[in-house]
C-alpha positions in Angstrom: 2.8 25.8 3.6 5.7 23.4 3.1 3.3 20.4 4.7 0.3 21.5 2.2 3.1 21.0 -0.8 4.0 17.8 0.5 0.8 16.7 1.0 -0.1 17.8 -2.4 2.9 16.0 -4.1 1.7 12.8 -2.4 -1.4 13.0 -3.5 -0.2 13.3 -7.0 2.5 10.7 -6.8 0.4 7.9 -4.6 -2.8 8.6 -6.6 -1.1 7.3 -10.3 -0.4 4.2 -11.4 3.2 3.2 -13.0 4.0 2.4 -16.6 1.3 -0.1 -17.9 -2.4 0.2 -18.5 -4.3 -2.3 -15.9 -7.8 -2.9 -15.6 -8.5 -2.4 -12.1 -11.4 -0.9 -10.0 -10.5 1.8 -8.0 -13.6 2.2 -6.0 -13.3 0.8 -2.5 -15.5 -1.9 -1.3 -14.8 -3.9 1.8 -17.1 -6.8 2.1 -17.0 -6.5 5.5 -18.3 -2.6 5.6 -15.2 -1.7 7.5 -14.1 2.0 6.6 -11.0 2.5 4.6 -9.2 4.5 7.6 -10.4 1.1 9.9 -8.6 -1.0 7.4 -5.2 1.4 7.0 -5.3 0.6 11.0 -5.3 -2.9 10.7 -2.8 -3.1 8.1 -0.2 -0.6 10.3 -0.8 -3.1 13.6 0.3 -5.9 10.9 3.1 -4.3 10.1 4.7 -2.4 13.2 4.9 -5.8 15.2 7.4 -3.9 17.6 4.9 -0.8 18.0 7.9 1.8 17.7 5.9 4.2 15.9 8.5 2.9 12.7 7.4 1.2 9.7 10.9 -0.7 9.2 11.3 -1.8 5.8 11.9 -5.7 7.5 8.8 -5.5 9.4 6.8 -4.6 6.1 8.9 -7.9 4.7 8.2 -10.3 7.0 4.5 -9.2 6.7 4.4 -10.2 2.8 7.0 -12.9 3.2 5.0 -14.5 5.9 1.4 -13.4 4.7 1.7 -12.6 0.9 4.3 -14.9 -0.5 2.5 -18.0 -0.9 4.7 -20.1 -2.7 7.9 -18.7 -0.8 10.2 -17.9 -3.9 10.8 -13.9 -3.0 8.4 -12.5 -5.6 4.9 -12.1 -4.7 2.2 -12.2 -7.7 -0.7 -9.9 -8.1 -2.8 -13.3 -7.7 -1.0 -14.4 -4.1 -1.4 -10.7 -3.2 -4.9 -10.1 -4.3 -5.9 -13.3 -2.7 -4.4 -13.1 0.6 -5.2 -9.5 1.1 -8.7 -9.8 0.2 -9.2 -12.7 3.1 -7.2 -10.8 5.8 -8.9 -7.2 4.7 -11.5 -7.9 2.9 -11.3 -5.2 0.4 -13.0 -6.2 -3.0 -10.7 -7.8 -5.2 -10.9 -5.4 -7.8 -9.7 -2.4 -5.6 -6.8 -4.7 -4.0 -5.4 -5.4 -7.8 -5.5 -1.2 -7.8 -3.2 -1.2 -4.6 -1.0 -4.2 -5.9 -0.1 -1.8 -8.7 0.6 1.1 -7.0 2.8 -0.8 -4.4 4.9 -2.3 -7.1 7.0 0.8 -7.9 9.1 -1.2 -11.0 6.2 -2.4 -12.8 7.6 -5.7 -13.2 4.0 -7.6 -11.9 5.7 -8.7 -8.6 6.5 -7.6 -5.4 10.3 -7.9 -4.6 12.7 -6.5 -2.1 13.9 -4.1 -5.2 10.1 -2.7 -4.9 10.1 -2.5 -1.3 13.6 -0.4 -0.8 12.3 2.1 -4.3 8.5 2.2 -1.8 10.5 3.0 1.3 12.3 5.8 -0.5 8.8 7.4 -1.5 7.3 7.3 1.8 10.1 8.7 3.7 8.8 12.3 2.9 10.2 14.2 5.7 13.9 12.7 4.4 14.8 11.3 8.3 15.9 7.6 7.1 12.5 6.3 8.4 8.9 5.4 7.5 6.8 6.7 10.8 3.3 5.1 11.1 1.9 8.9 10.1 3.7 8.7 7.2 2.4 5.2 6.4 -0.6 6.5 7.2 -1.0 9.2 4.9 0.0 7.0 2.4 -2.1 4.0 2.3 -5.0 6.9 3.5 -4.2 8.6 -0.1 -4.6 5.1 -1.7 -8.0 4.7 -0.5 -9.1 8.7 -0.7 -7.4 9.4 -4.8 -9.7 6.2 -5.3 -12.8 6.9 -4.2 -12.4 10.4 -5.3 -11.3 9.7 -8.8 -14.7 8.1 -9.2 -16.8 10.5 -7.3 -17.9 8.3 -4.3 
């Protein structure tokens, strides 16, 4: 019972966006036809570089610092994110300005470290200190899902 409420409060949660109104698709398309659960893979093998079974908040940094920041000043635009993720994933630009929103917890329009440690804090749902690759999972998976739902695809 306790996991169906947390599941349920995640849904909730991961499925809004923050603050401001933004004109994004939420339907996913990958111009590649890979499923949404084949991309979620990919983006966890980016991330857990060690493969501990941990998403560690500096992996998930050096991933955008490396990848994402573009013009290496700490702050990664919705443009440099869009852009990069669409040619690594190949998720439809439209839908990858959807996630860029939901990952930036502040609403400021940029990625920062201050968004990343606020994202950590979300994910952690079973409280332990740490982001485990089901946890990122079921994250990332509720991204995708709340969006293709919400539109009925």
């Amino acid at each position: 019972m306790i996991a169906f409420l947390v599941l349920i409060g995640s849904v909730a949660v991961y499925g809004q966006h923050h603050g401001q109104a933004h004109n994004h698709s939420c339907i996913f398309n990958n111009h590649h036809q890979l499923l949404s659960s084949q991309v979620v893979s990919n983006v966890i093998a980016d991330i857990d570089k060690d493969g501990d079974g941990i998403v560690e908040p500096t992996e998930v940094q050096a991933e955008f610092v490396a990848r994402y920041d573009v013009d290496k000043n700490g702050s990664i635009t919705e443009d440099e994110f869009v852009k990069q993720w669409h040619q690594h994933y190949h998720d439809d630009r439209d839908f990858v300005g959807y996630l860029f929103h939901n990952f930036d917890v502040n609403d400021d329009l940029s990625l920062t470290d201050n968004d990343l440690v606020a994202w950590s804090k979300n994910l952690d749902t079973d409280g332990n200190g740490e982001i485990s690759i089901a946890e990122f999972r079921t994250y990332m998976t509720n991204l995708y899902t709340n969006c293709v739902t919400a539109h009925g695809n």
